[in-house]
Phi, psi and omega in degrees: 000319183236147174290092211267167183203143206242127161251139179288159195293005151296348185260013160235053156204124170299163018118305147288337177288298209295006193268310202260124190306152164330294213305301203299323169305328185261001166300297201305334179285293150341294144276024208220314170240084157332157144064359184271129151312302176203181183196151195282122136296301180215131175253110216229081151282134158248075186311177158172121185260150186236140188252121194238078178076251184225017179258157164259171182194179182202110176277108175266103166297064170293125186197113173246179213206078192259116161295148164234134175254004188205144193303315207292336192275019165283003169254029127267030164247013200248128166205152185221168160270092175306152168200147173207215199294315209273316177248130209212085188313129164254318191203147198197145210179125198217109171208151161271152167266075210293130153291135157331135173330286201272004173069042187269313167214244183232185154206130200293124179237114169274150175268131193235000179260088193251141189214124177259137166199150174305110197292069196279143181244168192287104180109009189249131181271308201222158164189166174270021207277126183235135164245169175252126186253156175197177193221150170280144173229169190077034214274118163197179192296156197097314182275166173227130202267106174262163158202169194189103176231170208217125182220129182275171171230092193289356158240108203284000169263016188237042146265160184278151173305167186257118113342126146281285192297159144199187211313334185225170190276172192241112173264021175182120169226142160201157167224137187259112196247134175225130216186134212294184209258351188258356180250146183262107167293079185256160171218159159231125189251112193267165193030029192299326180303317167295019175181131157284075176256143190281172160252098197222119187224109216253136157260129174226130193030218191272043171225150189255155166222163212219119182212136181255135164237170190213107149270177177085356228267131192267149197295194183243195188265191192215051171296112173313148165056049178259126135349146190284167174340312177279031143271309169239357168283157166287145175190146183278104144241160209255193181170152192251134179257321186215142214179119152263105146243126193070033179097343190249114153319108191264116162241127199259261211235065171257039163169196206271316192308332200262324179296340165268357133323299178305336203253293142334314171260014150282328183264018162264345226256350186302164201237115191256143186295156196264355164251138154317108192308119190282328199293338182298316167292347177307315200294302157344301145017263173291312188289348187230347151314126196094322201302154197276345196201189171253001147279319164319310182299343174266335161281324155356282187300294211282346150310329189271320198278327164287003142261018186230319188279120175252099185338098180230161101295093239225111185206105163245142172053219156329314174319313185295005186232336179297126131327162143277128149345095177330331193263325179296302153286347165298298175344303198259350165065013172188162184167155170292190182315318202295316182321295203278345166306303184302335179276267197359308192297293198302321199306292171318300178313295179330358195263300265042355194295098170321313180292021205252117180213151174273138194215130180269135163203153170271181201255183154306337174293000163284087168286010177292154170224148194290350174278005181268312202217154193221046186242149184287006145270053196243312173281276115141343176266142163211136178208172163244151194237151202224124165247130187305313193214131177344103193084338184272176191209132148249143161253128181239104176270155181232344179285345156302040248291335176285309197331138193257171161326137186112294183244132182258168190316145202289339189300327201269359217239121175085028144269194197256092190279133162250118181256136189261117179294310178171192206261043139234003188230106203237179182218128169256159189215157197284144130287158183263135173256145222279135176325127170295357153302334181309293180230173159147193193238143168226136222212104150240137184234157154226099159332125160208166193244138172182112204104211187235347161288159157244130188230120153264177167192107162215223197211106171260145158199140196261130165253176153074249188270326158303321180290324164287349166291331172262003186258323147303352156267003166243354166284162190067028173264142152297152188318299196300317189305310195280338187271296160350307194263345170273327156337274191328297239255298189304347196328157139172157180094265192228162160312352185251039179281105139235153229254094195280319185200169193186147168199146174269119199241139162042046160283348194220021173253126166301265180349313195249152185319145151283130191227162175212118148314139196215155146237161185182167201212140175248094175279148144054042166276303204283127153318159185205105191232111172050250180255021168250140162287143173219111191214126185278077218283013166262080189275350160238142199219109178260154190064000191291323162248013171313063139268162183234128195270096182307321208269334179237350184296124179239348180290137162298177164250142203265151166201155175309283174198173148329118183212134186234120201271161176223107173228129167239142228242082169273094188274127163267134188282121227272143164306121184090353136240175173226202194285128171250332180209158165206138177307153168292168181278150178229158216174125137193167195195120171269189172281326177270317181225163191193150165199167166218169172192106201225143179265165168203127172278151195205076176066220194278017205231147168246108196270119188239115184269139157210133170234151159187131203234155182227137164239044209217132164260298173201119196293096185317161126353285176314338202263332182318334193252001179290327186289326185302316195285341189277340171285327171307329192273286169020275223270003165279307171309323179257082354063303208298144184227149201249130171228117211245139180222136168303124177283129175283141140320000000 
């Protein structure tokens, strides 16, 4: 299947390793990363860029070197190679390195068993993408697992960033880039503060070479609710800004005008049928006949296409970057992000909306933005944007399916939209990231006692973002699913919670809360002391103990979005007794979380306001300890107990 290759084994040992015995290297490794599984000796790319006929291309030399220091680090012998249309394997080479009974030196064991298959990822049906998966054998503390494969990139503007860090700590990472004097070289080094990496850049005849080193590098944290990777590994990405081919100096990504060149002729590459889908202006039409203005008519459209259209993704070679035919996907009733931007985009015209443009933008798992950096890794998304008035913007994602009109996917906020003006021209412009007034939940309820029970009867209803997060957990459940998932949203109080009736309300109107009606019975809530009642009106308490220990936390914390909760708590006060005591009001409010929580008597009712909002997309450091004081003072207030006394007779 692959073309095996033999390199001698000094060139898979640096250089201070090859000095040094098995046993003396996992001493030295042991101490210099205590408590580590393993540890990269070296993680090693070697470019080369080639100018091929009228294509720029890019040859990649990959070579890792792995120590293993622990039994448990057999869960690092399982390894694949990726590859597709865009990265193409050419050569692939595996092998462990046993060290000898006394542990003097290695005896080489190759891996000879490589297993290809289509590499499917989560929300993708098909793509071309493949890995080889393979297992290292003899894996135990001492050995080392190398490999050391060659991938071409026939479009140089589709290679991946370079990792300094990774998953284990790196005692040698570089990367070599070598590339004729006629190519304009650019880079960017994200999280660089965190590794010291050098820089060098050498001409030798007519190529220049350009090589970054790193040592040292300790692995990284593993903070729960952390950001993805590219938010704190060190990583390189490079990109040719300019390349002479065939003599005319070509620029490929030296600013956001070439990347949207690029980008443009993909939605020039689209394959339009050579009859038209007739049904598709019909459907315009219909859908938009009566409407009072032309923004209804764009809500319109984009509510049908997120309730007709089915999210599949479907992406080989080029496909990952072509729509589909618009009239093709109306037909065919599913298509990817591109798919369904692109129904969207024509429909509006077909509309008439002048104003309509197909927009590339990244998600949050991006931390880029295009005035920083102009590479198709900047994006991963398509959607349409339709502006009403001159500078507003709606963003319509359709692949969102709940999301109402208005509000953009929550995935998308305080990134970057590149809009396409028309096919030469763009614009980018900010997402906003949405107020936390914007979403969150309001839970009014009224109690009543009887007994050492609580008995409820209210109304939870969710907006914004909240409501599309519950409304994708309750659509398509079953009678068995739907009682289960509602349990869940209602909990509160104790393990002796149950949910007596219920109805779901407005799951399939955007525009209005999702709300639910409830009734439920709390056993063996309420205290009972001689003639006092003791009843604790915070029956359910988020944040109560959500502190964050600032001394090992290395991460920031990823949250969805911005949200602000409301619950108001109506205890009726049982005949024959009254108030003996109601908590004072407590309040406070950081930047990240905030609350208040205040009682009031009302006639026969004891009424408890809880407001409380988390305001953070993803929380820095400095902010840790502001969130703490506000969870102590938190979780002291809902403590606090409503104390009800027998009226003497």
């Amino acid at each position: 299947m692959f073309v095996r290759y033999c390199l001698p084994i000094i060139s898979l040992i640096s250089l201070g390793a090859a000095a040094q015995t098995p046993a003396q290297l996992v001493a030295e490794l042991k101490k210099q990363f205590p408590g580590e599984k393993a540890v990269y000796l070296e993680q090693r790319q070697n470019l080369t860029v080639e100018i091929r006929n009228d294509s720029v291309q890019v040859l990649a030399k990959h070579h890792s070197d792995m120590l293993h220091l622990d039994e448990q680090s057999g869960y690092y012998a399982n390894d694949r190679v990726h590859s597709s249309h865009f990265s193409r394997l050419q050569k692939l080479e595996a092998s462990t390195m046993v060290p000898s009974a006394n542990a003097d030196r290695y005896k080489t064991v190759r891996v000879t068993d490589f297993h290809e298959k289509f590499a499917t990822q989560e929300g993708i049906f098909f793509d071309d993408s493949r890995a080889t998966s393979f297992t290292f054998p003899a894996v135990m503390p001492g050995a080392r697992t190398v490999t050391d494969y060659t991938v071409r990139h026939p479009d140089a503007r589709l290679v991946q960033p370079f990792y300094v860090g990774s998953y284990v700590p790196v005692k040698h990472a570089e990367l070599t880039i070598t590339a004729p004097k006629t190519v304009k070289l650019g880079y960017k080094i994200f999280q660089g503060e965190k590794a010291n990496i050098q820089f060098s850049k050498q001409a030798k005849g007519d190529q220049i070479i350009y090589r970054w080193t790193a040592d040292n590098l300790p692995s990284p944290p593993r903070d729960s609710d952390g950001p993805q990777a590219s938010y704190y590994l060190p990583h390189i990405v490079y990109y040719i800004e300019e390349a002479t081919v065939n003599g005319q100096p070509r620029k490929l990504l030296a600013g956001v005008p070439e990347l949207y060149t690029m980008y443009a002729d993909f939605v020039r590459r689209i394959e339009h049928p050579d009859k038209p889908e007739s049904g598709l202006q019909h459907r315009v039409d219909s859908l938009t006949a009566g409407a009072a203005n032309e923004e209804e008519k764009v809500r319109r459209i984009y509510y049908w296409v997120q309730d007709n259209v089915r999210y599949i993704a479907f992406e080989q070679g080029l496909r990952g970057f072509i729509p589909h035919d618009a009239g093709l996907v109306y037909s065919r009733r599913y298509g990817d992000c591109k798919d369904m931007a692109n129904l969207t985009y024509e429909m509006m015209r077909l509309a008439g909306v002048k104003t309509a443009y197909l927009t590339w933008v990244g998600t949050r798992d991006l931390p880029y933005h295009y005035a920083e950096l102009a590479t198709p890794g900047v994006d991963n998304h398509m959607i349409a944007t339709y502006e009403p008035r001159p500078g507003e913007y709606v963003f319509l994602d359709a692949t969102s399916k709940h999301t109402p009109y208005g509000l953009p996917s929550s995935m998308i906020q305080g990134k970057d939209g590149l809009l396409a003006l028309n096919s030469k021209d763009c614009r980018v412009v900010s997402i906003p990231a949405m107020d936390k007034a914007r979403s969150g939940a309001d839970d009014a309820s009224v109690l009543t006692l009887d007994g050492t029970d609580l008995r409820g009867k209210g109304k939870l209803s969710f907006s914004g973002y909240a409501k599309v997060m519950r409304s994708y957990g309750l659509d398509g459940l079953d009678r068995t699913q739907e009682p289960k998932y509602v349990k869940q949203l209602l909990e509160r109080g104790n393990n002796k919670f149950f949910v007596d009736n219920y109805q779901v309300n407005n799951l399939s109107s955007r525009e209005k809360p999702l709300s639910i009606d409830y009734e439920y019975r709390l056993q063996d809530y309420v205290q009972r002391l001689d003639d006092e009642l003791y009843v604790n009106l915070s029956l359910e308490r988020p944040y109560a103990t959500d502190l964050i220990d600032s001394t090992t936390r290395r991460l920031p914390r990823y949250n969805e979005y911005a949200y602000t909760d409301h619950t108001r708590t109506e205890l009726v006060i049982p005949a024959g007794y009254e108030v003996s005591y109601l908590p004072p009001t407590a309040e406070m409010r950081g930047d990240a979380l905030g609350f208040q929580l205040r009682y009031e008597r009302r006639g026969d009712r004891i009424i408890q306001h809880r407001e409380l909002y988390v305001n953070y997309l993803l929380m820095p450091a400095k902010q840790f300890s502001g969130w703490n004081s506000v969870v102590g003072k938190l979780g002291s207030a809902y403590r606090e107990v409503v104390i009800l006394k027998k009226k003497k007779v």
